[in-house]
KOLGUNU-459916 format. One record per residue (C-alpha): x, y, z; residue in one letter; residue number from 1. Coordinates in Angstrom, 1 decimal, always signed. Layout:
BEGIN
x  y  z  type  seq
X  Y  Z  A  NUM
...
REM end
This chain:
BEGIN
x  y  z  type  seq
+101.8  +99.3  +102.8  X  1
+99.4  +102.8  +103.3  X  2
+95.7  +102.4  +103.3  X  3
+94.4  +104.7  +101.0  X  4
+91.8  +107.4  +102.7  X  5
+91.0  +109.6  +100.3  X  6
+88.5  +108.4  +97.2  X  7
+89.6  +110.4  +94.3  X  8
+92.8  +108.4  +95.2  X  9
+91.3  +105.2  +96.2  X  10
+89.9  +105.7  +92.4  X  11
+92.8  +105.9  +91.0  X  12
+92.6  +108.0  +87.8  X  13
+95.5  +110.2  +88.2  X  14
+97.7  +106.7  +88.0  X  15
+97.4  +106.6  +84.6  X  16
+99.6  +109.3  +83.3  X  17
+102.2  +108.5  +86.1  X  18
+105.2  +106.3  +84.7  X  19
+105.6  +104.4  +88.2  X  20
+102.2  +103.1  +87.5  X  21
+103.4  +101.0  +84.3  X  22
+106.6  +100.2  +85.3  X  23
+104.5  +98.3  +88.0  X  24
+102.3  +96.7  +85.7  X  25
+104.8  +95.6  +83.3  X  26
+106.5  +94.1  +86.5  X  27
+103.0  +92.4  +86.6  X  28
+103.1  +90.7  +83.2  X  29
+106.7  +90.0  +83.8  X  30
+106.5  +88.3  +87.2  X  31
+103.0  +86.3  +86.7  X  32
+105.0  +85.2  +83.1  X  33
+107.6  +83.7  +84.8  X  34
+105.8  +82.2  +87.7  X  35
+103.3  +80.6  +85.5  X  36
+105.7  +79.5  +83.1  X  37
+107.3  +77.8  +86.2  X  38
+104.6  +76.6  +87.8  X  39
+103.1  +75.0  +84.4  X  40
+106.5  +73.6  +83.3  X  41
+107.2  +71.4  +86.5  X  42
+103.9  +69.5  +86.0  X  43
+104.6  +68.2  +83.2  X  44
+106.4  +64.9  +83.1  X  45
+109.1  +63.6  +80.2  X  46
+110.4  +60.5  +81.6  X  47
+108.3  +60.0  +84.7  X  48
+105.5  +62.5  +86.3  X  49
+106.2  +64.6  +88.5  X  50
+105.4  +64.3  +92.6  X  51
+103.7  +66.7  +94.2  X  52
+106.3  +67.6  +96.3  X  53
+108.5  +69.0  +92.8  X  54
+105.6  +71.1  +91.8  X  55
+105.3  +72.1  +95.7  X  56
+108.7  +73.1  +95.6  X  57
+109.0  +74.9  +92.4  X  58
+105.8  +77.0  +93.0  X  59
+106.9  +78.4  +96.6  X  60
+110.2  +78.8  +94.8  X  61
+109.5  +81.1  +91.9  X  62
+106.8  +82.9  +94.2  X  63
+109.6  +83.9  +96.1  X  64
+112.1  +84.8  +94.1  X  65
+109.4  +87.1  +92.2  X  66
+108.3  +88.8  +95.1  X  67
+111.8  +89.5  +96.2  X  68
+112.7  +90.3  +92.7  X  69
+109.4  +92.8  +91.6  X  70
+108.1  +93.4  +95.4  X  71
+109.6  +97.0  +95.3  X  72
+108.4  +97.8  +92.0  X  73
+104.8  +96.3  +92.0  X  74
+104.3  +94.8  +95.1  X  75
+104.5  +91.9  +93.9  X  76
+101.2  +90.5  +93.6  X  77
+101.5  +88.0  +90.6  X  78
+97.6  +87.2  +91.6  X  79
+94.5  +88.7  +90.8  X  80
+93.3  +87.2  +94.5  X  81
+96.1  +88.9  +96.0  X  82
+95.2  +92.3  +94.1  X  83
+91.4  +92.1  +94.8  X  84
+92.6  +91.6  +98.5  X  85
+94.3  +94.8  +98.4  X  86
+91.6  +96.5  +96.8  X  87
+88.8  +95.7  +98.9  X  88
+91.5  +96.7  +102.2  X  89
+92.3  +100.0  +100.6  X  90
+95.5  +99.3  +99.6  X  91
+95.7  +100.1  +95.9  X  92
+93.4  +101.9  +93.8  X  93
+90.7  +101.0  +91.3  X  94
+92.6  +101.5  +88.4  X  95
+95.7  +100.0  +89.3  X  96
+93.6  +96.8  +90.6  X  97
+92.0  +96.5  +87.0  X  98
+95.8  +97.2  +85.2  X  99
+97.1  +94.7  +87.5  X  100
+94.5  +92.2  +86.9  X  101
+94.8  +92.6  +83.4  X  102
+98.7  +92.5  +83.0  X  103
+98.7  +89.2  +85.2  X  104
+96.1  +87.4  +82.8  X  105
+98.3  +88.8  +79.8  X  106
+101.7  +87.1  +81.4  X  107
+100.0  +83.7  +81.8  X  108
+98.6  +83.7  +78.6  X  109
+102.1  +84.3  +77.3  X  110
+103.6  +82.1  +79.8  X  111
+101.6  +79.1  +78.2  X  112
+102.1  +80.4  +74.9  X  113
+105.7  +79.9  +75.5  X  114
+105.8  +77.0  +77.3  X  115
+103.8  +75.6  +74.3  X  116
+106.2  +76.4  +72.0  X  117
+109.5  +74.7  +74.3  X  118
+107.7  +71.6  +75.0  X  119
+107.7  +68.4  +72.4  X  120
+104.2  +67.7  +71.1  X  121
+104.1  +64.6  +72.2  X  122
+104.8  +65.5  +76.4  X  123
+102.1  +68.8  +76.3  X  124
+99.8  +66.9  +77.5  X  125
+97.2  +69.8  +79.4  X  126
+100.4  +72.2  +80.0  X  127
+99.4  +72.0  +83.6  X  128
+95.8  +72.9  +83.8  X  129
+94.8  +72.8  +86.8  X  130
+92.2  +69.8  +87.2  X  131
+90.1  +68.3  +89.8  X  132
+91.0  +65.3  +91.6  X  133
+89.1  +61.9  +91.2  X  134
+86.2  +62.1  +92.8  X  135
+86.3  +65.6  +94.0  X  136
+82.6  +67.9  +92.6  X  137
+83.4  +71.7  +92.1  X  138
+81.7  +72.6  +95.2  X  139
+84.7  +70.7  +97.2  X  140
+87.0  +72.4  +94.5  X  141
+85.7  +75.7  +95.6  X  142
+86.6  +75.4  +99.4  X  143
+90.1  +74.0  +98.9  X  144
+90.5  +76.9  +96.3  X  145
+89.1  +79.1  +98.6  X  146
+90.8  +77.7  +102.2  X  147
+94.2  +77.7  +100.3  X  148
+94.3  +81.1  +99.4  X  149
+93.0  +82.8  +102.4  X  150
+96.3  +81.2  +103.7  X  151
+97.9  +83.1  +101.2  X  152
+96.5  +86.2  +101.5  X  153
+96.5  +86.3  +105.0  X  154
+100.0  +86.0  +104.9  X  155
+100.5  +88.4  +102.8  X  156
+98.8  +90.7  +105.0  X  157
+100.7  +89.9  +107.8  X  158
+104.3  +90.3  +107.0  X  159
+103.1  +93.6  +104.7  X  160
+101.8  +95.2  +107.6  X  161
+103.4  +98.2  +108.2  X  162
+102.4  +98.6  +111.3  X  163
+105.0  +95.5  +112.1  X  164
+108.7  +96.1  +112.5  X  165
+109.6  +92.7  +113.9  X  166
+109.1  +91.2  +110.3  X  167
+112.8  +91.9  +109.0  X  168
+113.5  +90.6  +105.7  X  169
+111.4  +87.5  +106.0  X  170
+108.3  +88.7  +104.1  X  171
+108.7  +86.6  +100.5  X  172
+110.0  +83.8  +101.9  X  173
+106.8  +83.2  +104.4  X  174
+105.2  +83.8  +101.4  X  175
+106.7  +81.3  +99.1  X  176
+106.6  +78.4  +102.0  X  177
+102.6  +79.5  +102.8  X  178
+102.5  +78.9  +98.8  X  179
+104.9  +75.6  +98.9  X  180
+102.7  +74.3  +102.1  X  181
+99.4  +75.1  +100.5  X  182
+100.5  +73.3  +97.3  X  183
+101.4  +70.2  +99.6  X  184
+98.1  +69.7  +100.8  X  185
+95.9  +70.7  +97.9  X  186
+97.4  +69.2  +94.9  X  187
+95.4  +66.4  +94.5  X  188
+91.9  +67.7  +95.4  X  189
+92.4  +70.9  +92.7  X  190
+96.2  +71.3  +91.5  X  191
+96.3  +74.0  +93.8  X  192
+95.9  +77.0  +91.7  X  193
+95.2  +79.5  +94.2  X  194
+96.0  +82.1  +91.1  X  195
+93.1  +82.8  +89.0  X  196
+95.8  +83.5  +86.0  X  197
+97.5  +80.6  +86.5  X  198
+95.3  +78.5  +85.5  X  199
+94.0  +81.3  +83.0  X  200
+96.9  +80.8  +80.9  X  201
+96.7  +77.3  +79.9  X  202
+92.9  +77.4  +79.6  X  203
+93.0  +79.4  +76.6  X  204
+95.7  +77.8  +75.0  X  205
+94.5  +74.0  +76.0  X  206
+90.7  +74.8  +75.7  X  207
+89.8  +73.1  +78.7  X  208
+87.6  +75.2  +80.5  X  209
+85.7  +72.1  +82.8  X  210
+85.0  +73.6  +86.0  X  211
+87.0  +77.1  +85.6  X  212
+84.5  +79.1  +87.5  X  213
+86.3  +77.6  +90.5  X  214
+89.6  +78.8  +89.7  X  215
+88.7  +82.2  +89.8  X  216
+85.9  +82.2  +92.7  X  217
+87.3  +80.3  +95.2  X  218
+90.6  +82.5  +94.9  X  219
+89.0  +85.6  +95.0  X  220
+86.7  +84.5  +97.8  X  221
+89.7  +83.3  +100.1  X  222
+91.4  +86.4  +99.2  X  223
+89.3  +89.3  +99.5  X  224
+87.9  +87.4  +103.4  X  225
+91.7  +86.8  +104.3  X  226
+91.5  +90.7  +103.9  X  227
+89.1  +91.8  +105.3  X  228
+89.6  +89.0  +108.6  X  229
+93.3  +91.0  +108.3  X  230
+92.3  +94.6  +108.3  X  231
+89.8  +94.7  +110.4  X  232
+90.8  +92.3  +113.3  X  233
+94.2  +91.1  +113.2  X  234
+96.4  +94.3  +111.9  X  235
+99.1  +95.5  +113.9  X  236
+98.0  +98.7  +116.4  X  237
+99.7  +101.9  +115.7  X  238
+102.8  +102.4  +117.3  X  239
+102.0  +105.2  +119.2  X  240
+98.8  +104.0  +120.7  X  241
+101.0  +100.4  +121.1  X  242
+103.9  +102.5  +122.7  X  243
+101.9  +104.6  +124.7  X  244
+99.7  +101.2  +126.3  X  245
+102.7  +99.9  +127.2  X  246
+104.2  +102.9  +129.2  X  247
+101.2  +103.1  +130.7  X  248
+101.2  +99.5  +131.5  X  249
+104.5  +100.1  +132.8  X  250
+103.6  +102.5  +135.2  X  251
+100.9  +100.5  +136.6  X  252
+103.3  +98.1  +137.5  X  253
+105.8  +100.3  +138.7  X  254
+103.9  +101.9  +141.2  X  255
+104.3  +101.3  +145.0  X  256
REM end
């Protein structure tokens, strides 16, 4: 994960004609698809409802597997939070942000499409909507939506950092549990979206917009401050500054 310096390239432009570019954003529709088909499809109940710790479970789960499955395709962002995170650090370009946001809105839609389609008319019910809780107003809404995601985000950050080479192998899975966790605590205040398409995707086909603004604000808000807290305080130094510090604060010690 580069930081993009120059701003013809921070634009982006040039991405378009480059086939890399749309095998990541059809990676994009694929992975926020299946996610959100996921995610949507454990909340609803046949027999009994489900607990909050089988939707916990199943969203860290897929988030997981599709970041370990797309991450070297895409990156793996599955979120427009996540990609508006990267944006605002540098780390992907105008263009690609706006393809990205747009092929992750596309895969939920079809996500709840389909899930629409597999499920018995009778157990739809809001094909997992995201809601708030009894008693909870949309400004509360907007903080846990916010608070979740900058954990999110900020863990993204930090096991992306390429500045870091004692995160081996670990990245989607701290990013699946920081998912999983989040979900655990936050279910019954918003249904934990932290994923503006997530909860995108069943909108439109349910028609319940109540309260949507927060789905997309309080993500995007949590996101794009995990990133810039991330960036600009808590990255990684560079190695040969880091290197160099620490031979020098060898020497000190050395000394007679």
């Amino acid at each position: 994960m580069g930081k993009i310096k120059d701003t013809r390239e921070y634009m982006g432009t040039s991405e378009l004609t480059q086939l890399a570019t749309w095998k990541a954003v059809a990676a994009e529709v694929v992975g926020t698809m299946l996610l959100t088909l996921v995610v949507c499809g454990s909340c609803i109940g046949f027999n009994t409802p489900p607990t909050n710790e089988q939707i916990a479970f199943a969203v860290g789960i897929i988030v997981f597997c599709m970041v370990q499955a797309l991450g070297h395709v895409s990156g793996g962002h599955i979120n427009p939070a996540v990609t508006l995170g990267m944006l605002v650090a540098r780390y992907v370009s105008v263009v690609r942000a706006l393809l990205y946001i747009m092929a992750q809105c596309v895969g939920a839609l079809a996500a709840s499409a389909i899930l629409k389609g597999l499920t018995p008319t009778d157990k739809q019910g809001n094909l997992g909507m995201t809601q708030l809780g009894e008693g909870v107003n949309s400004g509360q809404a907007f903080g846990v939506e916010l608070l979740i995601t900058f954990i999110l985000v900020l863990t993204v950050f930090g096991v992306c950092d390429e500045r870091r080479n004692d995160v081996k192998g670990t990245g989607p899975l701290a990013i699946g549990l920081s998912v999983t966790a989040s979900h655990l605590g936050a279910l019954p205040y918003t249904g934990a979206a932290m994923n503006p398409a997530r909860s995108f995707g069943p909108a439109v086909i349910t028609g319940i917009w109540a309260n949507h603004w927060v789905y997309w604000a309080g993500p995007i808000s949590g996101g794009i401050l995990a990133a810039l807290l991330y960036t600009y305080v808590f990255r990684a130094p560079k190695a040969a500054s880091y290197d160099l510090e620490m031979d020098n604060y060898g020497k000190r010690n050395t000394q007679p």
